[in-house]
C-alpha positions as CSV (number, residue, x, y, z in Angstrom):
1,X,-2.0,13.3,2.3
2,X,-4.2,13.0,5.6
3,X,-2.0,9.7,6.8
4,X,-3.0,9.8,10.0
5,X,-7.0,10.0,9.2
6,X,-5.9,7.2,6.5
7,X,-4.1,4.7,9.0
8,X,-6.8,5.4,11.7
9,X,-9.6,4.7,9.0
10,X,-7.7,1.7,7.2
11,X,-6.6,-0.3,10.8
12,X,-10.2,-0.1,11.9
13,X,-11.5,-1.4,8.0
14,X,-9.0,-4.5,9.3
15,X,-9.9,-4.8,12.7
16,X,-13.5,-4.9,11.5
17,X,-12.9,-7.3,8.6
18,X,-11.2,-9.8,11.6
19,X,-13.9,-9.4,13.7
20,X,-16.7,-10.3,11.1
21,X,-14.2,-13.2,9.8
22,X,-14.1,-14.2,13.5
23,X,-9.9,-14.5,12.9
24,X,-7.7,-14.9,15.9
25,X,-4.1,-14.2,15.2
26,X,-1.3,-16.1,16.5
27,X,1.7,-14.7,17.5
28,X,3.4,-13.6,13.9
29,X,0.8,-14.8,11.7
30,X,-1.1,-11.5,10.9
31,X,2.4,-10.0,10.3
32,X,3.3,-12.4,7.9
33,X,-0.2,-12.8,6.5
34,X,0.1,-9.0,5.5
35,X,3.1,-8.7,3.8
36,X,2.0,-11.5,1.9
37,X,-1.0,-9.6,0.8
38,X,1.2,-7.1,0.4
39,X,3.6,-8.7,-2.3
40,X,0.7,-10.1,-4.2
41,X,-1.6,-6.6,-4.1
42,X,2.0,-5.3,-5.9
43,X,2.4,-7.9,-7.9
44,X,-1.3,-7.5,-9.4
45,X,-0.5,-3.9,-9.8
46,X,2.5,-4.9,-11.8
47,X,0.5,-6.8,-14.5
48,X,-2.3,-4.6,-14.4
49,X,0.2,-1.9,-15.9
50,X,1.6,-5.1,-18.5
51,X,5.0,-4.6,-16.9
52,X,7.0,-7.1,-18.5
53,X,4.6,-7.6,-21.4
54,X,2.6,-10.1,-19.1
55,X,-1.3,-10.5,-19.3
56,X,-3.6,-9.0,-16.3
57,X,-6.4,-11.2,-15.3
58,X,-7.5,-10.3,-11.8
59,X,-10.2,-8.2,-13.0
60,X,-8.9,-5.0,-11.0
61,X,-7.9,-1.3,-12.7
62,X,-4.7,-0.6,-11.9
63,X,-5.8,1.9,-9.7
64,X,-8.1,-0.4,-7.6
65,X,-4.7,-2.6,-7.1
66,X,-2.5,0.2,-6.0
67,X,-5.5,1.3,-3.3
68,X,-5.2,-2.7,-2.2
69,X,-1.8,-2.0,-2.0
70,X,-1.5,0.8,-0.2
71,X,-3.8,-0.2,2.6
72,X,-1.5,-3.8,3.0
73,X,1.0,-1.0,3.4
74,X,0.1,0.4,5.8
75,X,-1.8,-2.2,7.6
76,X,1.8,-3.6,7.6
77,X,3.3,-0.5,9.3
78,X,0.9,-0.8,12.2
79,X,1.7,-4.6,12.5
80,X,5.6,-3.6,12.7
81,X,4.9,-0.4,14.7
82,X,6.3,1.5,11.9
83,X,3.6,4.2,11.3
84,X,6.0,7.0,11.5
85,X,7.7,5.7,9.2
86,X,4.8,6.5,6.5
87,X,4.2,9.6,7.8
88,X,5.5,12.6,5.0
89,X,5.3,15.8,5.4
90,X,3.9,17.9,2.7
91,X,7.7,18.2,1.8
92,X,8.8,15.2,1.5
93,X,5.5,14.6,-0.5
94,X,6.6,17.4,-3.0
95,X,9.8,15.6,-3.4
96,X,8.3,12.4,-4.4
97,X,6.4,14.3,-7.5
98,X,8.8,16.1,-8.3
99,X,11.2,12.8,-9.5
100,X,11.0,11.8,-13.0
101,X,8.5,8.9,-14.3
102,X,10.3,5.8,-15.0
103,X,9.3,3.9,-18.5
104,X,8.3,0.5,-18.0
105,X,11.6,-1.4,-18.0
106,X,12.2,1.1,-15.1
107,X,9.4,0.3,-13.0
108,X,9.7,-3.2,-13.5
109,X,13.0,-2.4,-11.7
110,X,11.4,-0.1,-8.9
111,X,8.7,-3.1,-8.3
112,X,11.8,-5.2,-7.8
113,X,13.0,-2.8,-5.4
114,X,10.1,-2.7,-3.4
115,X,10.0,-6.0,-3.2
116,X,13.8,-6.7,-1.5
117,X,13.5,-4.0,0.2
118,X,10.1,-4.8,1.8
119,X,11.6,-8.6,2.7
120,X,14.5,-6.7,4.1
121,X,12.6,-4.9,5.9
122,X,10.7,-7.8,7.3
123,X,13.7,-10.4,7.9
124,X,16.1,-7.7,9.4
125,X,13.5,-5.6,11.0
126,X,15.0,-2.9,9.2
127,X,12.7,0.8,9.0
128,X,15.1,2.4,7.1
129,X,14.2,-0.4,4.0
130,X,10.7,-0.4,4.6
131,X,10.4,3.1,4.5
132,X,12.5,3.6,1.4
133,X,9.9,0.6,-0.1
134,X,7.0,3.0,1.0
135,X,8.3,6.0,-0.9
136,X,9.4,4.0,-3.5
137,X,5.4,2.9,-4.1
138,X,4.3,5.9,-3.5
139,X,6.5,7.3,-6.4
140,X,5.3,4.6,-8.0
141,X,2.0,5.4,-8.3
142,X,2.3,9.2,-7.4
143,X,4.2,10.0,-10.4
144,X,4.9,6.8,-12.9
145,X,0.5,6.6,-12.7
146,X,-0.2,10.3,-12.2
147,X,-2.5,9.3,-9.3
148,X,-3.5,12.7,-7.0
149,X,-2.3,12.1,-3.2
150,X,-6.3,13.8,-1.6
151,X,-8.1,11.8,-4.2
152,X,-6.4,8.5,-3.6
153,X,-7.0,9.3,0.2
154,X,-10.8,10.5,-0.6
155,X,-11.0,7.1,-2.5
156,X,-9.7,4.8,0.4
157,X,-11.7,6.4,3.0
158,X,-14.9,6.1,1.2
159,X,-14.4,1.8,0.5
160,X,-12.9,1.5,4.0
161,X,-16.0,3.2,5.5
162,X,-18.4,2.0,3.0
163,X,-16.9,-1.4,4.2
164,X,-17.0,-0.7,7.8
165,X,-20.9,-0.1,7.4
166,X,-20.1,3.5,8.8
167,X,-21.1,5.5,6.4
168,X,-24.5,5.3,7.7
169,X,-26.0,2.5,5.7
170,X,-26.8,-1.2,7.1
């Protein structure tokens, strides 16, 4: 995965969507603002996959929600200054795929996990947490979803730039 030319691409998408919303930030607002987005983009992916045996009504593919997901993520990693803790190598990537796919009791589990740690993470100011949240989601969707790492990327950068209005269309 190209993180670096996905944060880069991803932080400006925000910085563009603030500027067009005219939002000014107070001191620890944005931070909280994001994880918030960030437990309810997981929370959508969660019923969009019926975990639990709820019903899904936001309209969204399960896919579409882990992509809103995954940019909180790591929208929220810039706001903590935490991007290295993202960044994988192609190794620790191969590991990831590598684990076994969870059935759905499991994952409701795993989203759990995410959760606690991700509040951990954000109450403690813990990197260790948040970065076992972020491979925990990317396993997640990686391997429980069977979602390909270069086309998730391919995906993201195409709505954030589409979005952005630099894709060369007004």
């Amino acid at each position: 995965m190209e993180f670096e030319k996905l944060q880069t691409a991803i932080i400006n998408y925000y910085r563009t969507v603030d500027t067009k919303q005219q939002r000014a930030w107070g001191t620890g607002q944005h931070l909280a603002a994001a994880l918030f987005d960030l437990d309810l983009n997981l929370a959508d992916f969660a019923k969009t996959k019926r975990l639990g045996g709820g019903s899904t009504n936001s309209g969204r593919t399960a896919k579409q929600a882990y992509l809103e997901a995954l940019k909180t993520f790591v929208l929220l990693a810039t706001l903590l200054h935490w991007n290295q803790q993202i960044q994988l190598s192609s190794t620790g990537l191969a590991k990831i795929q590598q684990l076994p796919v969870d059935d759905n009791p499991k994952q409701i589990t795993l989203y759990l996990a995410i959760k606690n740690m991700l509040l951990k993470a954000y109450y403690q100011h813990d990197q260790d947490c948040f970065q076992h949240a972020w491979q925990l989601f990317l396993k997640w969707g990686l391997v429980d979803d069977g979602y390909q790492p270069e086309a998730l990327v391919a995906e993201l950068l195409a709505q954030v730039t589409e979005k952005n209005g630099t894709d060369g269309k007004s």
